[in-house]
N, C-alpha and C positions, 0 to 999 in steps of 0.2 A: 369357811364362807367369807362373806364381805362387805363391806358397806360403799354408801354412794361417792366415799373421799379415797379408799382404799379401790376401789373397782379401776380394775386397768384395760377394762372392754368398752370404754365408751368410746360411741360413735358419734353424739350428736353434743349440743349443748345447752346444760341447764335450762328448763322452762321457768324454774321459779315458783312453779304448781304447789310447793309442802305437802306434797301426799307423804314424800318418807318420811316426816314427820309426824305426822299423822297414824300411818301405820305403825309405825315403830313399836314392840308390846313394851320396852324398857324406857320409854321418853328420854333415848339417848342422841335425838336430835333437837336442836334452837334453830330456828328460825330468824333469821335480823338481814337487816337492811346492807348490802355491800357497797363500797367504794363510790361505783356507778349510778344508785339508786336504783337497786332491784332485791327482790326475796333473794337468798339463797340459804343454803341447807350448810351447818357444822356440828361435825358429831364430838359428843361429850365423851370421850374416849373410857372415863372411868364406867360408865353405864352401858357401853356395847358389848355385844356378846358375840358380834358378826353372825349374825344368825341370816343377814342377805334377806331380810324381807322389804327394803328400803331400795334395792335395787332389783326387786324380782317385780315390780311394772312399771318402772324407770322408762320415761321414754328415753333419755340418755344412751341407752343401753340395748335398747331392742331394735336389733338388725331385721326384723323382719315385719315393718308396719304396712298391713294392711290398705293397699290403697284400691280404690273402686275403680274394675274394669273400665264400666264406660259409661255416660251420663243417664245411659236409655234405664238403667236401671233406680233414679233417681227420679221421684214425681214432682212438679214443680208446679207452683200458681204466683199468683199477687193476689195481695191480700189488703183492707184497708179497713177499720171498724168502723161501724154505722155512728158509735155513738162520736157528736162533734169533739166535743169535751174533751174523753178521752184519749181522743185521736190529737188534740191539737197540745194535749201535754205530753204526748210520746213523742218520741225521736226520729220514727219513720211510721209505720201503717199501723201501729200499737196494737199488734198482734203478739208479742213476746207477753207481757204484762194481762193481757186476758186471756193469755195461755195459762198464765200463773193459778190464777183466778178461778180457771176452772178445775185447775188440779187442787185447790186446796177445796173444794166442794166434790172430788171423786175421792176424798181420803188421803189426798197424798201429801205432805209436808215437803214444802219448796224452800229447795237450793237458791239466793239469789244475794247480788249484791246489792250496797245501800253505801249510801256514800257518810262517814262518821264526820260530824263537822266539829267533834272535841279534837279529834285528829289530822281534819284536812286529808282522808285517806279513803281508800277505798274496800271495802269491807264485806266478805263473803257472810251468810248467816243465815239460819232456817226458821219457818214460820209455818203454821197453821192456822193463821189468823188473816184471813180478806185483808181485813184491815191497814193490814204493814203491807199487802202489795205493791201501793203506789210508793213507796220508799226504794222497790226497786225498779221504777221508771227511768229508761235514758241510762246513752252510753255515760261509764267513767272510764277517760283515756289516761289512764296509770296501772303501775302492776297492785295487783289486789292482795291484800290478807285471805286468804282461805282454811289457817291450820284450825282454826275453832270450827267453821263447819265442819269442814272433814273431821275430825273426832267427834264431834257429836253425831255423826253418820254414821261413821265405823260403830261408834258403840252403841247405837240404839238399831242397827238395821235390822236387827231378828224380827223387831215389833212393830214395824213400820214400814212404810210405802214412800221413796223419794222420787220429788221430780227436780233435778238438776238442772242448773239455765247458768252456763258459763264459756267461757273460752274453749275452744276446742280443745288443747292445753290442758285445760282444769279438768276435762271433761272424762278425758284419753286414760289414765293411771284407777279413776272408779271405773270404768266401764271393763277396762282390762282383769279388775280384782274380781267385782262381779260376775264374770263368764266364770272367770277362774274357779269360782267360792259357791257358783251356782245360786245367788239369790239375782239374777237379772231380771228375773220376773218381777221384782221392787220395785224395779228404776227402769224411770223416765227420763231420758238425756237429749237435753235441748238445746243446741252452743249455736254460735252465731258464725257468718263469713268474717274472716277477720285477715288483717294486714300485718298486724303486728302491736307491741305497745311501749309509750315511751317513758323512760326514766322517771321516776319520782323526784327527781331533780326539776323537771320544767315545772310540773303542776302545783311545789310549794315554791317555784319563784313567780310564777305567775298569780297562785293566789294572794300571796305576799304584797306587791302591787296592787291589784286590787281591793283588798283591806284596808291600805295606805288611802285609796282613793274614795272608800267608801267610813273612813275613817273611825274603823271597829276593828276589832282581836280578833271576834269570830260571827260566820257569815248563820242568816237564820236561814239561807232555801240558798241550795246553789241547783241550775239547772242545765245538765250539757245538752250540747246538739238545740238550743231553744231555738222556736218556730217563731223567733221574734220578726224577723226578717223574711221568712219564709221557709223549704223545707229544705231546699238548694244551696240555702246561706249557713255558713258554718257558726254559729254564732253559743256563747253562754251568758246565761242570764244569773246576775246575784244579787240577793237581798239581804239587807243589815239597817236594823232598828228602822223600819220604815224609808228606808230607798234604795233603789232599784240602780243597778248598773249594766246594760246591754252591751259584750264586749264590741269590737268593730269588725266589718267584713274582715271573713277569712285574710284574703292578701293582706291586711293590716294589722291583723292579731298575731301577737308574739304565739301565742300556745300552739294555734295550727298551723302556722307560717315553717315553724323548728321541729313539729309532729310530721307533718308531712314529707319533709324534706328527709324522712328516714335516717339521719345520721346518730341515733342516741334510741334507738330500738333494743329490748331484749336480744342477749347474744342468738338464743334460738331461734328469733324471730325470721332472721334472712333470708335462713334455708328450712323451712319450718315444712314439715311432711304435714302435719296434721290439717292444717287450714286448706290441704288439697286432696282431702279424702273424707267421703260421709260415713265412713265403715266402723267408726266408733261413735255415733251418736242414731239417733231417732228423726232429731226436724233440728234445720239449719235455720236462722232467720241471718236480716238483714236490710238494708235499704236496697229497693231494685229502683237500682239507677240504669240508664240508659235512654234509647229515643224512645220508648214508649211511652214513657212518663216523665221527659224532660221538659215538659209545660205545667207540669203539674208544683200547686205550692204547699200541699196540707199533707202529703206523706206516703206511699206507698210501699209495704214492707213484699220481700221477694224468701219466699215460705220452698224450701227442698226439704223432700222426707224420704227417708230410704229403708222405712221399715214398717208391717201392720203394726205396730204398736203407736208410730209417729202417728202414722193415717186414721186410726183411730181417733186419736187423742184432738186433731186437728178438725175432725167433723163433730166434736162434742161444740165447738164453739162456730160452726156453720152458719147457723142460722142469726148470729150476730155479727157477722163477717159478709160482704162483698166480696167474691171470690173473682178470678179467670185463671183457667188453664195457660201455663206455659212452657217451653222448652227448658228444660235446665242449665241449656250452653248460655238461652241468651242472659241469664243469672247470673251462671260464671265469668262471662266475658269482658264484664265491666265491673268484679270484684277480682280480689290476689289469688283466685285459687290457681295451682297449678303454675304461681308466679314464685321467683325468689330475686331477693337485692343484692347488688353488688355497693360495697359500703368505704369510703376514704378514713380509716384508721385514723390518723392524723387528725384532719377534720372531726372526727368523732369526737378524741379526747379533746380539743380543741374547747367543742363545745362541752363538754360536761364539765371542763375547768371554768368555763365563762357560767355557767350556771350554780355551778358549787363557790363560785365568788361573793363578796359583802355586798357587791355595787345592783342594782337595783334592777327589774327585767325593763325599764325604757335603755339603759345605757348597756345590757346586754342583748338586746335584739339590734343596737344600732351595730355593735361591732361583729357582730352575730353577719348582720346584712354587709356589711362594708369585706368582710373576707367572702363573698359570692367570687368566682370564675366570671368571665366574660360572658359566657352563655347561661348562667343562671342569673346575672344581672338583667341580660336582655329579657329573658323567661318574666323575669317578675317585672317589668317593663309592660312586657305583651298584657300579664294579669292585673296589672292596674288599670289600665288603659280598658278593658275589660269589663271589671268592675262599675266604672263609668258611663257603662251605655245602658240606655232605654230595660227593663228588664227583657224583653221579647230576645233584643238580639245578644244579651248575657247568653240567654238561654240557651241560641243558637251555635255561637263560638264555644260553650262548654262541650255542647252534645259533639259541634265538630272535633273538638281536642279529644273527646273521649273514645271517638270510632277510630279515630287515628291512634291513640296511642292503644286500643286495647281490642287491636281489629285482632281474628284469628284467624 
């Protein structure tokens, strides 16, 4: 047999996931941080047995992923919670997070992330306690720790009920094991649309700086995606010993300025199968962007489910929910599904050496900006300029850019 270092059938690249670690019966895999600032997988040579259970649901490795015929097969709404509150500390229509909420009141013990502020990391981990939901409120754009949940899944799953809320990624290698192993009736799998995620690299230089500014070691509430601005403005909010730091519009913030700009993404992220298929999960969330709701400031989340078990689970919480029926394409069209990046190598390393450097993220995002091309100078030109006008007609020049670049 074989394992995930020794296999010489991979197709794809590393997600980063730690399932084969996790599964592992020998704990012949570590898990640590590599060069780039991503998870990956090294096997302890003396404890393997090649026994190939680490590469038997590898996405790496399977040539044959499941991808969904054709949208019609996928139910789709918008969704947005009644309650104001809850709604204005989520991230989009805070239907993932009272999704939570009602699976830990159906019995089930929830998969979710929670951001570790001893660590500044992002942190997978299971609960049956209401209580710790709101801990996994809002996106965290970094690669996440997962091997602690995943082993406490593996090993208690005979006596329990999971509902999973992660990456499609995260989602894909339990959901594969589960068909396999026959306890799918357990699990509830609930990943989100996604683009990809960037280096651990940006998120401690950027928190770094702002520590510096807030002038503390470590932060008491950090909040992504905060509606401080509205729901359109990309913005993070952080607190330390009583004050408040709101970072600045998108175009001016190093975090989403270097995220978006795709150069410093998971290697698998570019050409990533999973974020263009619903055939390993239950209900996708997301923010449904586009002209329907591109006047809108408080959040709209855009809800795909491709299975009774999604469609169940999603009418327990109905009658807390503002629903509409919608098409799935207009979901997908202005999210990455069914997209993949073309990435400047060079420019890559580029940047992960400016961010693995001593000098501080104001004097890495200036030289960061100063190596733009002509055409992405002018580009962030256009999105200042932008920024600048009235909200209404923000609004308008977005929703334009957005038909235009993500027309099909």
């Amino acid at each position: 047999m074989s394992n995930v270092e020794k296999e010489t059938g991979q197709v794809r690249e590393c997600t980063g996931c730690q399932f084969c670690a996790a599964v592992c019966p020998r704990k012949a895999i570590q898990v640590t941080l590599d060069d780039e600032g991503f998870f990956r997988p090294s096997i302890l040579e003396e404890r393997c047995t090649d026994c190939g259970l680490c590469v038997k649901y590898c996405y790496k490795y399977d040539t044959q992923i499941w991808m969904t015929p054709h949208s019609g097969s996928v139910v789709a709404y918008s969704a947005r919670v009644r309650d104001l509150a809850w709604l204005n500390s989520s991230t989009s229509g805070g239907i993932a997070t009272m999704l939570m909420k009602k699976c830990v009141e159906l019995g089930y013990h929830v998969v979710g992330v929670a951001y570790d502020y001893e660590t500044d990391m992002a942190v997978a981990e299971t609960t049956s306690d209401v209580g710790r939901i709101p801990a996994f409120k809002g996106s965290k754009y970094m690669p996440v720790y997962t091997l602690g949940a995943y082993q406490e899944v593996l090993e208690r799953e005979g006596g329990r009920k999971y509902a999973v809320f992660g990456l499609p990624c995260h989602i894909y290698p339990l959901y594969r094991r589960a068909t396999t192993m026959g306890t799918r009736d357990r699990y509830l799998f609930v990943d989100f649309f996604c683009h990809g995620y960037p280096s651990i690299k940006l998120w401690r230089k950027y928190a770094e700086s702002v520590k510096k500014r807030l002038g503390t070691s470590r932060f008491d509430r950090v909040c992504f995606r905060s509606k401080q601005r509205g729901w359109h403005e990309f913005v993070h909010t952080f607190s330390a010993n009583g004050v408040e730091y709101v970072s600045p519009r998108t175009v001016w913030d190093p975090f989403f300025t270097i995220f978006f700009d795709d150069l410093i993404l998971g290697a698998s992220c570019y050409n990533c199968q999973l974020r263009s298929t619903m055939e390993y999960t239950d209900i996708r969330l997301g923010d449904y962007w586009g002209e329907i709701h591109e006047m809108d400031t408080n959040g709209v989340s855009a809800v795909a489910i491709s299975s009774t078990r999604g469609q169940r689970l999603f009418g327990e919480i109905a009658d807390l929910v503002d629903i509409g029926a919608t098409d799935f394409k207009d979901i997908a069209r202005y999210q990455y599904y069914g997209r993949c990046f073309a990435v400047d190598l060079r420019s890559r390393q580029r940047t992960l050496g400016l961010l693995q450097s001593e000098r501080d993220m104001t004097d890495v995002f200036k030289d960061y900006i100063r190596a733009y091309g002509k055409g992405k100078k002018l580009e962030r030109i256009v999105r200042i300029v932008v920024s600048l006008l009235p909200r209404r007609l923000q609004f308008w020049c977005k929703a334009l850019y957005r038909r235009l670049v993500h027309m099909v």
